[in-house]
C-alpha positions in Angstrom: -66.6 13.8 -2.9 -65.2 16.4 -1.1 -67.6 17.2 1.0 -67.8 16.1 4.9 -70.2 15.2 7.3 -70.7 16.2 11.1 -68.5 18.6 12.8 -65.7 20.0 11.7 -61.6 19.8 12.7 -61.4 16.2 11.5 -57.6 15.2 10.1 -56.5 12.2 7.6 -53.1 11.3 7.7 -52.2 9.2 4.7 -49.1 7.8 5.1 -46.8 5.6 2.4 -45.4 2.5 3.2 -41.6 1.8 3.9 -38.9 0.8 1.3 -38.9 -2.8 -0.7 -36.7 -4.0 -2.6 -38.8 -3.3 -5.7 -38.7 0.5 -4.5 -34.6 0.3 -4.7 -34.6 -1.1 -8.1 -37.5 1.5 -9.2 -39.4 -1.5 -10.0 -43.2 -1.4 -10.6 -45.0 -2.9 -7.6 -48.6 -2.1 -8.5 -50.6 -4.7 -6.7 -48.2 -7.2 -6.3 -47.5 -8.0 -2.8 -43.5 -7.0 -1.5 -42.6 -7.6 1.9 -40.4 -4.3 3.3 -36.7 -4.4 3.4 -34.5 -4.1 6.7 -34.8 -0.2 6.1 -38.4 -0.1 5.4 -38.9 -1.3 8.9 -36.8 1.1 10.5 -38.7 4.0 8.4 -41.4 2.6 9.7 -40.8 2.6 13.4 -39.1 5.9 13.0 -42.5 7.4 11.2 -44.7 5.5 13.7 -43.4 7.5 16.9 -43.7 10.6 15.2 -47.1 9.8 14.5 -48.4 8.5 17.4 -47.9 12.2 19.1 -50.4 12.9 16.9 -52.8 10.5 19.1 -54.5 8.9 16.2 -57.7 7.6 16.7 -58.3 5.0 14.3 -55.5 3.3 11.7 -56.9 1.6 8.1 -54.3 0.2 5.8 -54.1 -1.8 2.5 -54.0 -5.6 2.9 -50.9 -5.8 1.0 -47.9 -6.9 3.3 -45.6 -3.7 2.4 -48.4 -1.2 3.7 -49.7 -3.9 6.9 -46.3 -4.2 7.8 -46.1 -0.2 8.3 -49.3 0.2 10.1 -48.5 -2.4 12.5 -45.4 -0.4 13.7 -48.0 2.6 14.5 -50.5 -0.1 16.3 -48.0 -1.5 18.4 -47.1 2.3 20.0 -51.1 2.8 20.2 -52.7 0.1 21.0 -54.8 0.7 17.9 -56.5 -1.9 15.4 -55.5 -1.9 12.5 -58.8 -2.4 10.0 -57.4 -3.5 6.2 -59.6 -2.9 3.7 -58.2 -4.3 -0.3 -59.9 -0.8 -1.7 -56.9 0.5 -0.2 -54.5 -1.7 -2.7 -52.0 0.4 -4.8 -53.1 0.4 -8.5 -53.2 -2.4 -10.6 -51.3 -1.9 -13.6 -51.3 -5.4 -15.3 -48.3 -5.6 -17.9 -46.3 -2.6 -16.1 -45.8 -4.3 -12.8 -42.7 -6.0 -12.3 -41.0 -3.6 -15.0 -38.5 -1.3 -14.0 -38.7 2.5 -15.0 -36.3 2.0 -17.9 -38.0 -1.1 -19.0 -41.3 0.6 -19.0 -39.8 3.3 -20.9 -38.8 1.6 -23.0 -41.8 -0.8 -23.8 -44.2 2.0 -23.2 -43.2 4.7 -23.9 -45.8 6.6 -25.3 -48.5 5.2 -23.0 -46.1 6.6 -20.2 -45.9 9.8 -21.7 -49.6 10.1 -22.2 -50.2 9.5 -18.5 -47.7 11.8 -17.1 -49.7 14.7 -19.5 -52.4 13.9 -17.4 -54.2 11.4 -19.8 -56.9 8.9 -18.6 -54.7 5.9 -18.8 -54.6 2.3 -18.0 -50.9 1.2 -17.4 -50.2 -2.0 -18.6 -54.1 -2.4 -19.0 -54.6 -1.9 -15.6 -56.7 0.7 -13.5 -57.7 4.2 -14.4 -56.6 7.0 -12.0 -59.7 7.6 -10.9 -61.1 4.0 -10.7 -58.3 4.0 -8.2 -60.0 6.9 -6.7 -63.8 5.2 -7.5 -62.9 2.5 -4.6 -60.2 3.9 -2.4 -61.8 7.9 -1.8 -65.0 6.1 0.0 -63.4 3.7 2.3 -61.1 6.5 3.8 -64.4 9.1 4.1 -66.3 6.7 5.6 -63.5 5.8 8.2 -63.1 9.5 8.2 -66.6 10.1 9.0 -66.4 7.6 12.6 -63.5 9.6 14.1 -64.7 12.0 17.0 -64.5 15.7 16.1 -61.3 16.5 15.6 -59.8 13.4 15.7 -57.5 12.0 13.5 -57.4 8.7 11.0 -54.6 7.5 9.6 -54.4 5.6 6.3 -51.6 3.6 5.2 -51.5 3.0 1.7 -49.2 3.3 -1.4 -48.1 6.3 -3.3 -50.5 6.7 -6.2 -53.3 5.2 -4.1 -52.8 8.0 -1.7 -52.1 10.8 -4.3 -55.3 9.3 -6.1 -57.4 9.7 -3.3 -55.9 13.4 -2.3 -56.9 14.6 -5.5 -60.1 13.0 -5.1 -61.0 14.4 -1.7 -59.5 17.9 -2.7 -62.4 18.3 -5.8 -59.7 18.6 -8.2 -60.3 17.6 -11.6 -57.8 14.1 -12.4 -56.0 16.0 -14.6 -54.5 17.9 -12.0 -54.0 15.0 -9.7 -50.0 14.7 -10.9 -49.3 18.4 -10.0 -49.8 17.0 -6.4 -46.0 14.9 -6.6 -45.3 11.5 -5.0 -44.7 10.6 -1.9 -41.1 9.2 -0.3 -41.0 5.9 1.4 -42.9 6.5 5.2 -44.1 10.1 4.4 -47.5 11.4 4.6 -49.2 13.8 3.5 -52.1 15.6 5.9 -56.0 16.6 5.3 -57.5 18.7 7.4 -61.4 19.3 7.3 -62.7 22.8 6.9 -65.9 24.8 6.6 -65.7 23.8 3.0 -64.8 20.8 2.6 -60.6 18.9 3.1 -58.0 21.0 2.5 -54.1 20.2 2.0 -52.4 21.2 5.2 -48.8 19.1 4.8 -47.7 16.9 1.7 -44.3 14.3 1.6 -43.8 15.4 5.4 -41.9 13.1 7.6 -38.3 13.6 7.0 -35.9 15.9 5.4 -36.0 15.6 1.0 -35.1 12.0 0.0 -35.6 11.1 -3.6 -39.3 9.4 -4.4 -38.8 5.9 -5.1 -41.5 3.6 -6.2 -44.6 3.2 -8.6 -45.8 6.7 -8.5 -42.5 9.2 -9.1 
């Protein structure tokens, strides 16, 4: 999966959505759908001028209202539509969502201990890692694969979507896909396409260290 097609010097900008609520109270989000706070939309219009220097060429986003709401800030600044596409949904991670880090410590423990060792795991019954990957990884090279060369697409997802597909797009094994660290509210991280395939070229960029709040810290 991460191999490209055409000419080279394409870039992927996958970019988080702002704060919720949910994020504050380090509550599971998963799939469920949570509008942004007051903040969120500042980080959002803060991001989205920062990014539109960038001159992106196409934007995709998830469907879910937290991650529209984002792209729509960058859309307005370039006149760009925004294409959503549900592959781009954060994981679904049935019992877990809803839960707050403690509570899903506590409930789950050892389930949460497996997955942060790297273990193929479906929170709360949910999704596997890389069935997040499966359907999210092909949307974005596909989207990828329409930009001129060296143009850029950004995607505007949700933090373990995005560090799913990284890994995914990178050829690492999913084992290693945690070593690649969340991402804070309205960060991104940056592909850039090579001779041999994407490479990693910035990760949580966007702002100066804030804590990583959300489903995927």
């Amino acid at each position: 999966m991460n191999g490209t097609k055409g000419g080279r010097g394409r870039r992927i900008v996958l970019w988080r959505h702002g704060q919720t609520a949910w994020n504050l109270e380090r509550r599971f989000q998963g799939s469920t759908d949570i509008e942004l706070t007051e903040e969120g939309l500042g980080q959002a219009r803060r991001a989205a001028r920062l990014l539109a220097a960038l001159g992106p060429d196409a934007i995709i986003a998830s469907d879910l209202q937290r991650a529209a709401a984002t792209a729509d800030e960058l859309a307005a600044l370039t006149r760009l539509d925004v294409t959503h596409d549900a592959a781009l949904r954060e994981t679904y991670a049935g019992s877990w969502q809803g839960l707050t880090h403690d509570e899903i410590l506590a409930q789950y423990g050892e389930q949460y201990t497996a997955w942060k060792r790297g273990e193929p795991v479906r929170r709360g019954g949910g999704e596997l890692e890389t069935e997040v990957a499966d359907r999210a990884a092909p949307v974005v090279l596909n989207h990828a694969d329409k930009v001129p060369e060296n143009g850029t697409l950004v995607v505007v997802s949700h933090g373990g979507t995005i560090r799913t597909t990284i890994g995914r797009l990178l050829g690492l094994e999913a084992h290693h896909w945690e070593g690649l660290g969340g991402l804070s509210n309205c960060c991104w991280s940056v592909l850039g396409e090579g001779a041999r395939g994407w490479r990693l070229m910035e990760h949580n960029a966007g702002t100066l260290p804030v804590p990583v709040l959300g489903d995927d810290d």
